[in-house]
C-alpha positions in Angstrom: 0.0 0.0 0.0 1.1 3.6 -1.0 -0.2 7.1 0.1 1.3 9.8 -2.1 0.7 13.4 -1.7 1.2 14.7 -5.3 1.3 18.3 -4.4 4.2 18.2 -2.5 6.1 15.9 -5.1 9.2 17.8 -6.5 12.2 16.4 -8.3 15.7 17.6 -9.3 15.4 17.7 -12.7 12.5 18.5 -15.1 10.4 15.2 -15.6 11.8 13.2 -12.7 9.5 10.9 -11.7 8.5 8.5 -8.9 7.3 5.4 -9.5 4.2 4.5 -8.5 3.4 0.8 -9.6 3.9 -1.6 -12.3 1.0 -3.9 -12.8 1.8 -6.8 -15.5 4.3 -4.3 -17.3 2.1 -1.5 -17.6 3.9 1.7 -15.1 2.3 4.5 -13.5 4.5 7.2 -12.6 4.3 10.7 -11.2 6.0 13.4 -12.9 7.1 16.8 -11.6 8.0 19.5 -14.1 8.7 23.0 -15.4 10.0 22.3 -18.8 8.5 20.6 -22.2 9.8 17.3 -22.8 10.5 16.6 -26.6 8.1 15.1 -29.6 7.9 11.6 -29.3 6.0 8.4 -30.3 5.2 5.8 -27.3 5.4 2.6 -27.7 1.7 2.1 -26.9 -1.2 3.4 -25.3 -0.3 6.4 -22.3 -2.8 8.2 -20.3 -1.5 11.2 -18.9 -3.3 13.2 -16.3 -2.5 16.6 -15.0 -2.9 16.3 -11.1 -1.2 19.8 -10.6 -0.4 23.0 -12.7 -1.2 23.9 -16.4 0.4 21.9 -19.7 -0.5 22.7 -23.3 -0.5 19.4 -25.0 0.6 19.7 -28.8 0.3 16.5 -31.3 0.1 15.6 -34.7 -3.4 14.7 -36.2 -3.1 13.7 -40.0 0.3 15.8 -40.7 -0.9 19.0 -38.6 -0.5 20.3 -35.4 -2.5 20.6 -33.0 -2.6 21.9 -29.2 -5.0 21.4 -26.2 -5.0 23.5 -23.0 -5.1 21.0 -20.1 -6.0 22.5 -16.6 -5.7 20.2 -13.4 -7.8 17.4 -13.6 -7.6 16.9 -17.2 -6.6 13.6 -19.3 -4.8 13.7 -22.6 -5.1 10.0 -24.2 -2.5 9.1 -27.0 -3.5 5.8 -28.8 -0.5 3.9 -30.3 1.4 6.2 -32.6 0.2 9.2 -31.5 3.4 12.1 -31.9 2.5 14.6 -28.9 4.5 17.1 -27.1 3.8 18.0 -23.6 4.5 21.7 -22.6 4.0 23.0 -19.2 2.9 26.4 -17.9 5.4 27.3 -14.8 5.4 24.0 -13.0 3.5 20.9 -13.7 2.6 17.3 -11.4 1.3 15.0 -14.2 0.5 11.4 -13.5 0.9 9.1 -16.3 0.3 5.3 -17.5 2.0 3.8 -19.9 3.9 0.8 -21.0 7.0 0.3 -18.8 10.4 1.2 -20.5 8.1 3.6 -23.5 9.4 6.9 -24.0 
């Protein structure tokens, strides 16, 4: 059993995480950060939830780009092959499920 208090989650570099769980190869991880990450591809499914702070969530749809505001309490889902970018406004706690060892 685990009790985490997201809000007072920080780490020492932008997108550290903490590790949560890892249920049949599937991770959930808690992310603190202030910074975008890069464009990327997982290598599956990822649920990303913003538990704290602001992110503008760009992707690619059909060869254009696109961008979503997420407040806290939002979910961004990419399906498989899904090219996003996550970029966050001043500091950001985002939970997020995913296949373990994806990008």
């Amino acid at each position: 059993m685990k009790i985490i208090r997201s809000s007072a989650f920080t780490a020492s570099r932008p997108w550290g995480a903490l590790d949560i769980a890892n249920m049949a190869g599937i991770t959930t991880r808690l992310h603190w950060t202030d910074q975008p990450y890069r464009w990327h591809v997982n290598d599956g499914e990822e649920v990303f939830a913003v538990l704290d702070g602001r992110v503008e969530m760009r992707y690619r749809k059909h060869g254009e780009e696109c961008a979503v505001m997420l407040e806290t309490g939002d979910i961004f889902y990419a399906s498989t092959g899904t090219e996003h970018l996550a970029c966050p406004i001043g500091e950001a706690r985002i939970l997020v499920v995913e296949t373990a060892g994806s990008v």
